[in-house]
Backbone of each chain as ProteinMPNN parsed JSONL, in Angstrom:
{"seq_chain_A": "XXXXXXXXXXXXXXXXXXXXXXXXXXXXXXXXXXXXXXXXXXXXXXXXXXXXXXXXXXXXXXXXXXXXXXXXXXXXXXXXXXXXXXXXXXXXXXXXXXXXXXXXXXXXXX", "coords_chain_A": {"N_chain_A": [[0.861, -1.187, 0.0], [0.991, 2.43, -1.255], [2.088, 5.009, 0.11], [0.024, 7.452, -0.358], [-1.955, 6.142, -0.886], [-2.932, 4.85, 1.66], [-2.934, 7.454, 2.831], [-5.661, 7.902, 1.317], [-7.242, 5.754, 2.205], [-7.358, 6.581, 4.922], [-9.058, 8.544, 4.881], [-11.565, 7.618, 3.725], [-12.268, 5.956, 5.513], [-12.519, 7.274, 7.965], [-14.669, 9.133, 6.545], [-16.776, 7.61, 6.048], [-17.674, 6.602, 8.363], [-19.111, 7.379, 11.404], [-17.64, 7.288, 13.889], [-14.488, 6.46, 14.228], [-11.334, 4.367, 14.994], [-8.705, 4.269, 15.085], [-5.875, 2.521, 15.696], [-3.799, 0.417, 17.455], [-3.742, -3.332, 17.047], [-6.972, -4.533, 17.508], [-10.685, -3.901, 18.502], [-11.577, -6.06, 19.405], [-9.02, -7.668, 20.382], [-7.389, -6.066, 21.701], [-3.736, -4.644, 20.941], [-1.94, -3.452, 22.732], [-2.4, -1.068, 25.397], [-2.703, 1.495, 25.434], [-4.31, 1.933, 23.382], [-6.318, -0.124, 24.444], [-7.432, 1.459, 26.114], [-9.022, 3.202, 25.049], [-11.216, 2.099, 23.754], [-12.354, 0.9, 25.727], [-13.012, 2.662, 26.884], [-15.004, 3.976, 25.119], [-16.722, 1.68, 24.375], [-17.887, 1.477, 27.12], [-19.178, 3.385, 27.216], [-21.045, 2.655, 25.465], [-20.761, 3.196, 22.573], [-21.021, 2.791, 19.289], [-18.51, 2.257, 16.875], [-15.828, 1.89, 14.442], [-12.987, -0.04, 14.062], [-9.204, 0.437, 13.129], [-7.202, -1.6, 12.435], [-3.74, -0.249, 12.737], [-1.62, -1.687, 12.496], [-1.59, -3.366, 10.273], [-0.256, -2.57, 8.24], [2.621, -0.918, 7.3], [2.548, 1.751, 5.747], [-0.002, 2.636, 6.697], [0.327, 2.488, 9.317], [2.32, 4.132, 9.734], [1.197, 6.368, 8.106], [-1.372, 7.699, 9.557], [-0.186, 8.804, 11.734], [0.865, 11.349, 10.144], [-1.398, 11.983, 8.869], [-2.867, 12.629, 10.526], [-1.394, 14.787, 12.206], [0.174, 13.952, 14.758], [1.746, 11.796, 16.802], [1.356, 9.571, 18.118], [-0.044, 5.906, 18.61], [-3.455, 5.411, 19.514], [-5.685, 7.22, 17.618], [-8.529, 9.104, 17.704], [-11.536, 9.426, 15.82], [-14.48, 11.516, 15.398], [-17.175, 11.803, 13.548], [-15.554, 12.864, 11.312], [-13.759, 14.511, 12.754], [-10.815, 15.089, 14.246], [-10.06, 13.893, 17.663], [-8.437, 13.072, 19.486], [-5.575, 11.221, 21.213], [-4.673, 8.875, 23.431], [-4.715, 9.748, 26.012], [-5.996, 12.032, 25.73], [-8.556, 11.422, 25.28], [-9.412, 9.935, 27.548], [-9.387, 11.841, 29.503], [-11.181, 13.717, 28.701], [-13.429, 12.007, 28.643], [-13.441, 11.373, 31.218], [-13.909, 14.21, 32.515], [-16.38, 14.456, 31.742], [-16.745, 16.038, 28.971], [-16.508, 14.074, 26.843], [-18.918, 12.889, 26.717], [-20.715, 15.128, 25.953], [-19.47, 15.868, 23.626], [-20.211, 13.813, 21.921], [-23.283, 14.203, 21.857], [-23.212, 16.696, 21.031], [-22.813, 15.826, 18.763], [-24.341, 14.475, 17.591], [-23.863, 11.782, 17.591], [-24.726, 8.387, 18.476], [-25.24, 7.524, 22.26], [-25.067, 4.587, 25.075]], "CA_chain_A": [[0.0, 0.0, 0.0], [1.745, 3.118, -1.008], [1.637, 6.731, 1.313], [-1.184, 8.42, -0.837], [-3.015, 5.136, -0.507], [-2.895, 5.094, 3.296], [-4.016, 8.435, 3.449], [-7.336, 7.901, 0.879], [-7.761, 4.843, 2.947], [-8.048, 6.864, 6.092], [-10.259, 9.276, 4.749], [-12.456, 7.171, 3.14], [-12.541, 5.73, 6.716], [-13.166, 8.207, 8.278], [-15.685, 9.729, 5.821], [-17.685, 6.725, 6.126], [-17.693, 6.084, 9.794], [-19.166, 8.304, 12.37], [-16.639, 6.856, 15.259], [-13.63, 5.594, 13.964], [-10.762, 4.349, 16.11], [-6.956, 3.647, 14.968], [-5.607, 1.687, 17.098], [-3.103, -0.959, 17.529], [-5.086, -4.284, 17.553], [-8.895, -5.168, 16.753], [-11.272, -3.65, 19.615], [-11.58, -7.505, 20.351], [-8.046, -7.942, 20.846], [-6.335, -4.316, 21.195], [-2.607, -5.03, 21.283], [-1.59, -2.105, 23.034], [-2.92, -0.441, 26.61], [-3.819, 2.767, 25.508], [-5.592, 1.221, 22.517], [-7.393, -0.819, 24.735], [-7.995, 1.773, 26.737], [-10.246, 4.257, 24.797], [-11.675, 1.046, 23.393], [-12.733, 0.712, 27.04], [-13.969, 4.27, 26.993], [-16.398, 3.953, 23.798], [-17.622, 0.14, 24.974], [-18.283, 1.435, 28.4], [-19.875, 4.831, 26.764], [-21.976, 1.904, 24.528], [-20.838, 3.872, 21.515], [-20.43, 2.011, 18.188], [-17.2, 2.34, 16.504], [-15.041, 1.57, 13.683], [-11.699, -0.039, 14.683], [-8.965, -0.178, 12.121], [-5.802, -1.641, 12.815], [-2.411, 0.348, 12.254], [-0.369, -3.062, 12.644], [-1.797, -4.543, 9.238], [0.863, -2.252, 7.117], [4.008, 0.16, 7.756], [2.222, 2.796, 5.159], [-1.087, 3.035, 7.383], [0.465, 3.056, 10.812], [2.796, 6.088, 9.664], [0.105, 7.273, 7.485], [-2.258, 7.474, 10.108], [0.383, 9.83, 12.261], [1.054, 12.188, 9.064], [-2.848, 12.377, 8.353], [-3.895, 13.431, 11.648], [-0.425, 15.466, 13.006], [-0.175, 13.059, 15.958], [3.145, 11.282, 16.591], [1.191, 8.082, 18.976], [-1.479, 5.382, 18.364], [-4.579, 5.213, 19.167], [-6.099, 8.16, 17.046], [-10.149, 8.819, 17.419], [-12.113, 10.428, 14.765], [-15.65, 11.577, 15.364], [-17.638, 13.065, 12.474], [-14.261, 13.605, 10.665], [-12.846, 15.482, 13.271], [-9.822, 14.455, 15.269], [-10.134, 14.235, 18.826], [-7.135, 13.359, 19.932], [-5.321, 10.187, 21.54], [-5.714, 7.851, 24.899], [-4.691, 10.977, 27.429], [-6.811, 13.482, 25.979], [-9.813, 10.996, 25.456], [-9.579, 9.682, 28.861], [-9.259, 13.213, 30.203], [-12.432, 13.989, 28.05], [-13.9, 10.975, 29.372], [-13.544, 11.612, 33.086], [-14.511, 15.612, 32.891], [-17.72, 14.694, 31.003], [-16.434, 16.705, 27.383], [-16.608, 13.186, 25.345], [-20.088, 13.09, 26.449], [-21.355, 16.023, 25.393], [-19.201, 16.251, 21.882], [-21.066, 13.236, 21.428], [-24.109, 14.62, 21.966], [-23.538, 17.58, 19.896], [-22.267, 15.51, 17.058], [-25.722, 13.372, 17.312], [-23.637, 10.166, 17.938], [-25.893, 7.906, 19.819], [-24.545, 6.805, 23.0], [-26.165, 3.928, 25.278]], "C_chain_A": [[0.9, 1.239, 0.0], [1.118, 4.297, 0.089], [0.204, 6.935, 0.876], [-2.197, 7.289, -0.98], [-3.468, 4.87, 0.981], [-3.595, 5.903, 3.548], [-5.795, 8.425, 2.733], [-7.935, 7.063, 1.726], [-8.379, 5.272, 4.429], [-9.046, 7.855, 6.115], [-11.357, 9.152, 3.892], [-13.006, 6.565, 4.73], [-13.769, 6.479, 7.736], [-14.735, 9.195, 7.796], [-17.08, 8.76, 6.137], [-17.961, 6.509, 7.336], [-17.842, 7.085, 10.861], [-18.102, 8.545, 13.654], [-15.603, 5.799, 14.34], [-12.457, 5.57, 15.1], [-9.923, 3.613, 15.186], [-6.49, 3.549, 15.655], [-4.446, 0.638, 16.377], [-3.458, -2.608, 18.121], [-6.351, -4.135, 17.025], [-9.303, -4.754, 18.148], [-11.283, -4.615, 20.117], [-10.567, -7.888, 20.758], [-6.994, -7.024, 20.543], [-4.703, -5.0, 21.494], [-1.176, -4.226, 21.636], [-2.638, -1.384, 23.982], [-3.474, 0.482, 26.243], [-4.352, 2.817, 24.567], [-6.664, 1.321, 23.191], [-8.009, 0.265, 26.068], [-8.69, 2.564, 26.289], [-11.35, 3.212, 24.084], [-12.464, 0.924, 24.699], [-14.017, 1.341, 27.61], [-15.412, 3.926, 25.968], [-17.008, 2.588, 24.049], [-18.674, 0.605, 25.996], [-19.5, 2.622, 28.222], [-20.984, 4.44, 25.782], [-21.691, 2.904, 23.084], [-20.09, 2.951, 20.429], [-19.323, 2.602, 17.228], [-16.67, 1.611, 15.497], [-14.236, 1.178, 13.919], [-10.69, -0.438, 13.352], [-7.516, -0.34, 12.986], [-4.464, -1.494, 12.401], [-1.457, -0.818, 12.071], [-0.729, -3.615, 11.341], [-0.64, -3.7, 8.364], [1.613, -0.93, 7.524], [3.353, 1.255, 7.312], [0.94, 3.051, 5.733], [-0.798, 3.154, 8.471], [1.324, 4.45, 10.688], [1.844, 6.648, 9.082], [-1.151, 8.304, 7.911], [-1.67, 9.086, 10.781], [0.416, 11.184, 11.601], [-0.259, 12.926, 9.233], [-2.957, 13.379, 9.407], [-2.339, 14.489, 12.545], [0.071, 15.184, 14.639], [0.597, 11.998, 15.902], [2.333, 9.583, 17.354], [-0.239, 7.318, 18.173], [-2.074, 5.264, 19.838], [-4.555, 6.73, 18.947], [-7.758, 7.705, 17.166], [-10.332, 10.035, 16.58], [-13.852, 10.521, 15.317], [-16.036, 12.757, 14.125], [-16.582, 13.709, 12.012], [-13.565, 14.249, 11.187], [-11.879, 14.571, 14.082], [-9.735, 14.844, 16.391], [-8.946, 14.285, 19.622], [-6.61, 11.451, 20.217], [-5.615, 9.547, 22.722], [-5.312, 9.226, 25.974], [-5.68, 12.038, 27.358], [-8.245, 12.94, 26.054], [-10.375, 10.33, 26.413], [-10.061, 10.902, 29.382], [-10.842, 13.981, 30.04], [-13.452, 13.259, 28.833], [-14.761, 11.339, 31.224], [-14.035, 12.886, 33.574], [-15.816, 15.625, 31.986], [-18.16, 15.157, 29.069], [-16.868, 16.127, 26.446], [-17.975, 13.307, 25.82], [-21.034, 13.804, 25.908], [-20.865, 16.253, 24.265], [-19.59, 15.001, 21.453], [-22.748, 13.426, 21.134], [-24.781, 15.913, 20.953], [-22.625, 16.961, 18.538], [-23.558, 14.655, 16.821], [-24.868, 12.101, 17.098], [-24.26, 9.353, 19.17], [-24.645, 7.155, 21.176], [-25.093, 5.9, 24.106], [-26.47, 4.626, 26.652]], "O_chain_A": [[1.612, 1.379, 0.994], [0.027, 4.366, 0.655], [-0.729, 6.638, 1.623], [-3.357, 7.631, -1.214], [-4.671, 4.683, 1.16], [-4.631, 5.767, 4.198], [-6.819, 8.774, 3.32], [-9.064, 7.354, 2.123], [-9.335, 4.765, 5.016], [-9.785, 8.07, 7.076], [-12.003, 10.071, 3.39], [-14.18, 6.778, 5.036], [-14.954, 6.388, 8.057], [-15.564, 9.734, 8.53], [-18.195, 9.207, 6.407], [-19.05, 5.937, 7.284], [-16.833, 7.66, 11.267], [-17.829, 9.603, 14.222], [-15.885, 4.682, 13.906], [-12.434, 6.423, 15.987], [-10.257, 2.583, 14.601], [-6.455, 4.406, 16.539], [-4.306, 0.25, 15.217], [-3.438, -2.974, 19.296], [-6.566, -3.507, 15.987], [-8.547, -5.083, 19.062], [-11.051, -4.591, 21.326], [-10.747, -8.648, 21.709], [-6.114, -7.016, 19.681], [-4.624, -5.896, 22.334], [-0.025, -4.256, 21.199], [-3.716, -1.078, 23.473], [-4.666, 0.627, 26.512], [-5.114, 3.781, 24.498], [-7.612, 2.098, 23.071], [-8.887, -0.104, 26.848], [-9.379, 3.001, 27.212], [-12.455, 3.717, 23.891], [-13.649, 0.818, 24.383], [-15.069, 1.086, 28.196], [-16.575, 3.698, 26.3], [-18.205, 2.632, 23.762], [-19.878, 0.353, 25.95], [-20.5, 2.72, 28.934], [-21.741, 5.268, 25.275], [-22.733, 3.331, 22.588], [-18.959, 2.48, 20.545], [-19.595, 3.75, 16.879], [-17.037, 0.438, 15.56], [-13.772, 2.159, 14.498], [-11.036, -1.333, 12.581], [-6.957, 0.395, 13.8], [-3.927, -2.404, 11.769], [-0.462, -0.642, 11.369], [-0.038, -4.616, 11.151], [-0.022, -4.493, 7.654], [1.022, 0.004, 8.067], [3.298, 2.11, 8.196], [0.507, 4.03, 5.126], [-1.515, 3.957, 9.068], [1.13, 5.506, 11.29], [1.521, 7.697, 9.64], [-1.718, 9.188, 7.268], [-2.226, 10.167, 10.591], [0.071, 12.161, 12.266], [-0.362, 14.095, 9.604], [-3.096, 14.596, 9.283], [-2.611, 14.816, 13.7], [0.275, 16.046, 15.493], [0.328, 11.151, 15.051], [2.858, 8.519, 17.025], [-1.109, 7.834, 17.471], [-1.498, 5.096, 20.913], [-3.849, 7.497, 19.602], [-8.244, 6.603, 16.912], [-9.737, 11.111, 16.526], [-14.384, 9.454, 15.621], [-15.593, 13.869, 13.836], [-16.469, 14.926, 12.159], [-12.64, 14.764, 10.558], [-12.196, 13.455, 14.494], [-9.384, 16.011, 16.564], [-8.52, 15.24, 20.271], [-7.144, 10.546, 19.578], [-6.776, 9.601, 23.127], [-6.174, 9.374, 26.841], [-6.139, 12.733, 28.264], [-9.119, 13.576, 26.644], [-11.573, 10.05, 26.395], [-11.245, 10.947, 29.715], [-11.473, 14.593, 30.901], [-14.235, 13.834, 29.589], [-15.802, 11.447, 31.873], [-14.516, 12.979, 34.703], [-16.261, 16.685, 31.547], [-19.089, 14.888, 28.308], [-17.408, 16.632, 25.461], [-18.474, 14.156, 25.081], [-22.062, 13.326, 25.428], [-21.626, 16.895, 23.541], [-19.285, 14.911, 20.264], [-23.326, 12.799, 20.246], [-25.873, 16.141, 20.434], [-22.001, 17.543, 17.652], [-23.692, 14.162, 15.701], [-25.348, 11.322, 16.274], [-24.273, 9.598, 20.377], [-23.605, 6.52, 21.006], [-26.105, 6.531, 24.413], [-27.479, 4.322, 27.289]]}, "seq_chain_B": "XXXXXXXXXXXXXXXXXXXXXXXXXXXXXXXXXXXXXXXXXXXXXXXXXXXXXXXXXXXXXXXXXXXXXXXXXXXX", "coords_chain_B": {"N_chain_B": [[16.364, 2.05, 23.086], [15.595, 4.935, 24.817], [14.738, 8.118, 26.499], [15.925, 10.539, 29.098], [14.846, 12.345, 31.667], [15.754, 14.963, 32.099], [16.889, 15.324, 29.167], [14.311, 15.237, 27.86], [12.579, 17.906, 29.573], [14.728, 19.763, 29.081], [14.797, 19.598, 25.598], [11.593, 20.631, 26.069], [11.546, 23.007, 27.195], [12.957, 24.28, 25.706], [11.679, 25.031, 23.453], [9.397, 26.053, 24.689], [9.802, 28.433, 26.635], [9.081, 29.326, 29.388], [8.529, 27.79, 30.652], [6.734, 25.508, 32.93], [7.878, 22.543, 34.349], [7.274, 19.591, 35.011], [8.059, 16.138, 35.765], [7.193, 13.07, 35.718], [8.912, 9.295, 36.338], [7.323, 6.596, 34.828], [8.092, 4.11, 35.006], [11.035, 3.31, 34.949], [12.311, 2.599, 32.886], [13.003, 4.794, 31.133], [11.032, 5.021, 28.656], [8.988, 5.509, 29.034], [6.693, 8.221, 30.437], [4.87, 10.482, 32.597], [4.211, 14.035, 32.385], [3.515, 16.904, 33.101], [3.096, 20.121, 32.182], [3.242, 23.392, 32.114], [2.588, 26.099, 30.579], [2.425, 29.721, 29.548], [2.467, 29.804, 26.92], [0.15, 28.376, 26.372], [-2.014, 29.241, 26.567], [-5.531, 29.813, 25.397], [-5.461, 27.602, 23.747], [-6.558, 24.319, 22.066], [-6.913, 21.52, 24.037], [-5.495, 19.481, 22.268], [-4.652, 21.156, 20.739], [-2.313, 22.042, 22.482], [-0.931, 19.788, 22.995], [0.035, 19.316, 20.862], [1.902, 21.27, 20.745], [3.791, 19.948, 22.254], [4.579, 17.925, 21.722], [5.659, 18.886, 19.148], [8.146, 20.54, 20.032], [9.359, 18.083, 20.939], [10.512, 17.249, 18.85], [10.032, 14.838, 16.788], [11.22, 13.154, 18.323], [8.86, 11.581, 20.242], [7.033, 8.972, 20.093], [8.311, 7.588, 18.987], [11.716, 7.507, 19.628], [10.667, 8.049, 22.382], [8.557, 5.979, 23.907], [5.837, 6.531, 25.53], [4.145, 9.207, 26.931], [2.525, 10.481, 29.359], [0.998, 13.154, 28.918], [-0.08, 16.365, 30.8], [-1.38, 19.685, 30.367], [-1.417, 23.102, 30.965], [-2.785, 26.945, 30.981], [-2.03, 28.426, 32.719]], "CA_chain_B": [[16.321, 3.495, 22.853], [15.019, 5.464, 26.037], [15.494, 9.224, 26.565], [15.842, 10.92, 30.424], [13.552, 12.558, 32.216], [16.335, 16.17, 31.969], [16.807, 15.475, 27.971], [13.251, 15.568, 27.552], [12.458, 18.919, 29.968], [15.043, 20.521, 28.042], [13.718, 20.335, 24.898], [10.473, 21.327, 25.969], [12.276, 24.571, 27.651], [14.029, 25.32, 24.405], [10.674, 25.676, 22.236], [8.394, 26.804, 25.965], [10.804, 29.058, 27.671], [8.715, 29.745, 30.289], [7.585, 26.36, 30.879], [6.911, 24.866, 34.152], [7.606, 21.305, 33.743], [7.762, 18.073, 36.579], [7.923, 14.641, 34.784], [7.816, 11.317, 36.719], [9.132, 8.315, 35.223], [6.447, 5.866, 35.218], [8.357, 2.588, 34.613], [12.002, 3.488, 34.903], [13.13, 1.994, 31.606], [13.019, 5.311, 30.41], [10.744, 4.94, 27.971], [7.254, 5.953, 29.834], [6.923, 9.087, 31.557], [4.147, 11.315, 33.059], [4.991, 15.49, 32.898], [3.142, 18.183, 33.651], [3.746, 21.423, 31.891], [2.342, 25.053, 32.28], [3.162, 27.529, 29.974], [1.48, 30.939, 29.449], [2.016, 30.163, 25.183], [-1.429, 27.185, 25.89], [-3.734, 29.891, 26.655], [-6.435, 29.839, 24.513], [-4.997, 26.746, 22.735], [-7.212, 23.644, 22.752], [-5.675, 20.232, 24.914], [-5.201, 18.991, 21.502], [-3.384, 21.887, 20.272], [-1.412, 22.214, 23.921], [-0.066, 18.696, 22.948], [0.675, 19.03, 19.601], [3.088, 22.016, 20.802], [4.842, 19.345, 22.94], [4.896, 17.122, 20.657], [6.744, 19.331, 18.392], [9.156, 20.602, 20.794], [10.021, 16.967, 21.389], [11.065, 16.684, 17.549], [9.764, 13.401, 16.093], [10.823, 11.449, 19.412], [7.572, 10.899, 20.847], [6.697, 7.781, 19.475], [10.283, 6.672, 18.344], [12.904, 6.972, 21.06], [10.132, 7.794, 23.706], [7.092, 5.207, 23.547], [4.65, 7.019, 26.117], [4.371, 10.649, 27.776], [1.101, 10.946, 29.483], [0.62, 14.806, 29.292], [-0.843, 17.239, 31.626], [-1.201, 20.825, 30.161], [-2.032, 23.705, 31.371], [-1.917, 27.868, 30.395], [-1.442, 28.753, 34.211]], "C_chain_B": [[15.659, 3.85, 24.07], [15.733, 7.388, 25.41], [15.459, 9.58, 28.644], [15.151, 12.016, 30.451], [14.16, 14.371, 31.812], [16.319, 16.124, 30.344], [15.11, 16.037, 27.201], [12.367, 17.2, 27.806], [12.998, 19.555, 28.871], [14.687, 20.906, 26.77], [12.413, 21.043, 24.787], [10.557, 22.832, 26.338], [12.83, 25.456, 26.897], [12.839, 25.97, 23.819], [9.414, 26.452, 23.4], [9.229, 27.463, 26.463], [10.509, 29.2, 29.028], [7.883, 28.656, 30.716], [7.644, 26.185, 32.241], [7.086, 23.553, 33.929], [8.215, 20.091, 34.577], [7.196, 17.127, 35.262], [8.392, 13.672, 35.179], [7.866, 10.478, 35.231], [8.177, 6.818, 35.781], [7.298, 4.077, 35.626], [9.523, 2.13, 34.66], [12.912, 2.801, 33.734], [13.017, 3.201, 31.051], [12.581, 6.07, 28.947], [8.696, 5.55, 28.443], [7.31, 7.055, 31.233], [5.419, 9.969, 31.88], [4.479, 13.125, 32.873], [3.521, 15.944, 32.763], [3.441, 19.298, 33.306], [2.255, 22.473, 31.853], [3.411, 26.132, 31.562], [1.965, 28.546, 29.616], [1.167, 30.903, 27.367], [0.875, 28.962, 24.964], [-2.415, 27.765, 25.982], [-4.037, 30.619, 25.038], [-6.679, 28.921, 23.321], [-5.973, 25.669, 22.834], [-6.69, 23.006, 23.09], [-4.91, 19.811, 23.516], [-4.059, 19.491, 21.205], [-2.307, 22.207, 21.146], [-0.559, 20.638, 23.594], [0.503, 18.526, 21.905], [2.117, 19.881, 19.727], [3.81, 21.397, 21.16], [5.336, 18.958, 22.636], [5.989, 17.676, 19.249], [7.767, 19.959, 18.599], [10.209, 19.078, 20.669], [10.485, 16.393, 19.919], [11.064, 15.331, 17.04], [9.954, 12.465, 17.743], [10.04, 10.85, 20.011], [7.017, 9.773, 19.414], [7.715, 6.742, 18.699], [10.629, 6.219, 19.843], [12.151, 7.067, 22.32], [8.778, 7.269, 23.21], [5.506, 6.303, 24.15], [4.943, 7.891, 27.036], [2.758, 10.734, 28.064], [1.371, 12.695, 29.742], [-0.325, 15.472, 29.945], [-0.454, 18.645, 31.067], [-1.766, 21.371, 30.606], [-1.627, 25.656, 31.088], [-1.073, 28.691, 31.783], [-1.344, 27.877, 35.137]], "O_chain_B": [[15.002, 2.902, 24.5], [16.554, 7.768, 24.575], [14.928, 8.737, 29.367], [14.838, 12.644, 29.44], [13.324, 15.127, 31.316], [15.606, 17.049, 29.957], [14.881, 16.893, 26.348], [11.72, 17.744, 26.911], [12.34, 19.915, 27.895], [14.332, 22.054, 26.504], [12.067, 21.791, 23.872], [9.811, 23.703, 25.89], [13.128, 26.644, 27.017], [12.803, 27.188, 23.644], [8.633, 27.302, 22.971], [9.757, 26.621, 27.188], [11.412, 29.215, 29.864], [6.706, 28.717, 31.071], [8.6, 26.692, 32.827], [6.268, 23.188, 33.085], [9.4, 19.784, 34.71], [6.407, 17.267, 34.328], [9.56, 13.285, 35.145], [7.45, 10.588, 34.078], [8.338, 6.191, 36.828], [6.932, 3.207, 36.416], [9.683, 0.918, 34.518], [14.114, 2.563, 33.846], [12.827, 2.902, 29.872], [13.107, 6.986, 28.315], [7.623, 5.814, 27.901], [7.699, 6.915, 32.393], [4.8, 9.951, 30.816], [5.406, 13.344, 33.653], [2.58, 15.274, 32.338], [4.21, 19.824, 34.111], [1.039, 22.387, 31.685], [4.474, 26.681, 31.856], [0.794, 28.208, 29.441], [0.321, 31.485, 26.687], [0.598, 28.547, 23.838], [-3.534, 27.343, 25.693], [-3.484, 31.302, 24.176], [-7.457, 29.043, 22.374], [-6.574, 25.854, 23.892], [-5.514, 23.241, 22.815], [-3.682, 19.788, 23.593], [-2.934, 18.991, 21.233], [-1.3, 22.671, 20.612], [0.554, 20.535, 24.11], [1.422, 17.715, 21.794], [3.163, 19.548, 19.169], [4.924, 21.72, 20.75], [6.55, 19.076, 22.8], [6.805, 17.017, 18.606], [8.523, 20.137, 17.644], [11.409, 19.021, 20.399], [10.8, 15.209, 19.808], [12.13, 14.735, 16.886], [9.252, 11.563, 18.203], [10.238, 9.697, 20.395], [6.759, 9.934, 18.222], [7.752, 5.65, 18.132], [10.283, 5.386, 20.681], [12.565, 6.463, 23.31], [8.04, 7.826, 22.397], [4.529, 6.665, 23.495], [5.786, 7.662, 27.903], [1.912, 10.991, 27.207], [1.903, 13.211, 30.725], [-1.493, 15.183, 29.684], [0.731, 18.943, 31.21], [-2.83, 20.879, 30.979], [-0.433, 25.937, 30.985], [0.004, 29.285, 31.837], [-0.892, 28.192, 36.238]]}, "name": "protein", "num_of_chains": 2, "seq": "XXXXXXXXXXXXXXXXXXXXXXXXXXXXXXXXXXXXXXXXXXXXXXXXXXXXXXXXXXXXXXXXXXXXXXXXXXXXXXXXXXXXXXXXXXXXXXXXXXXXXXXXXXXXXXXXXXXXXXXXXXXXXXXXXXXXXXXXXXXXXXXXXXXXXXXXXXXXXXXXXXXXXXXXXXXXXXXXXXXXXXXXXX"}
């Protein structure tokens, strides 16, 4: 997969997917802590999700970094926007924020 | 690869001058750390953009030579 394939790939992703989540690992078997930990977050938050995994090719796990200006994995996308990674979506998490920019993005949450 | 807990400050001091900046080492391999910075150039920035500055202080090594920096920002 070259670069400029990586990146259509993640913004076809993205485009298509209200909640996407790059990650290291499959939500069913994250392979990587702070994967599995916003994985944790959006389960526990019942919010359905996209998960793609950066480990299937060298040109989508750097690609991924490039796209979004964001040197670590896990990357979340809501409604095309980039939220951030596992510190800021914890952080979000725990002060209430992801709830409500779910709320005003009309992503259902359970 | 690891970096130390002073290599890391420093750069963030070169591109924040006025940084405040404590940074435990979570794991002591060097490679997983915690900091804490306050600089007056995050106000009005969002967390996102408060980490991306760090992140580019720290010149590509976040995610190379250092695996994991949990960040705490703040503008005061």
């Amino acid at each position: 997969m070259a670069e400029n394939q990586a990146h259509s790939h993640i913004a076809k992703d993205i485009a298509e997917n209200d909640v996407v989540l790059f990650m290291k690992g499959t939500p069913v078997m994250p392979q990587c802590g702070f994967s599995a930990t916003v994985v944790r977050v959006l389960n526990h938050m019942g919010v359905a999700f996209k998960g793609v995994n950066v480990l299937e090719s060298m040109e989508m796990r750097q690609g991924i970094k490039e796209f979004s200006n964001w040197p670590t994995i896990p990357h979340l996308y809501v409604k095309g926007e980039f939220v951030g990674g596992c510190d800021i979506v914890r952080d979000m998490f725990q002060s209430g924020e992801l709830e409500t920019l779910f709320k005003d993005k009309g992503v259902k949450a359970a | 690869m690891a970096m130390d807990a002073a290599e890391i400050e420093r750069m963030i001091k070169v591109a924040l001058p006025d940084a405040r900046v404590t940074i435990e080492d979570l794991a002591g391999d060097g490679d997983h750390y915690a900091a804490h910075i306050v600089s007056a150039a995050f106000k009005g920035k969002s967390r996102l953009q408060q980490h991306q500055m760090v992140y580019q202080a720290l010149k590509g090594r976040m995610g190379n030579e250092l695996h994991a920096l949990a960040l705490q920002t703040s503008a005061e």
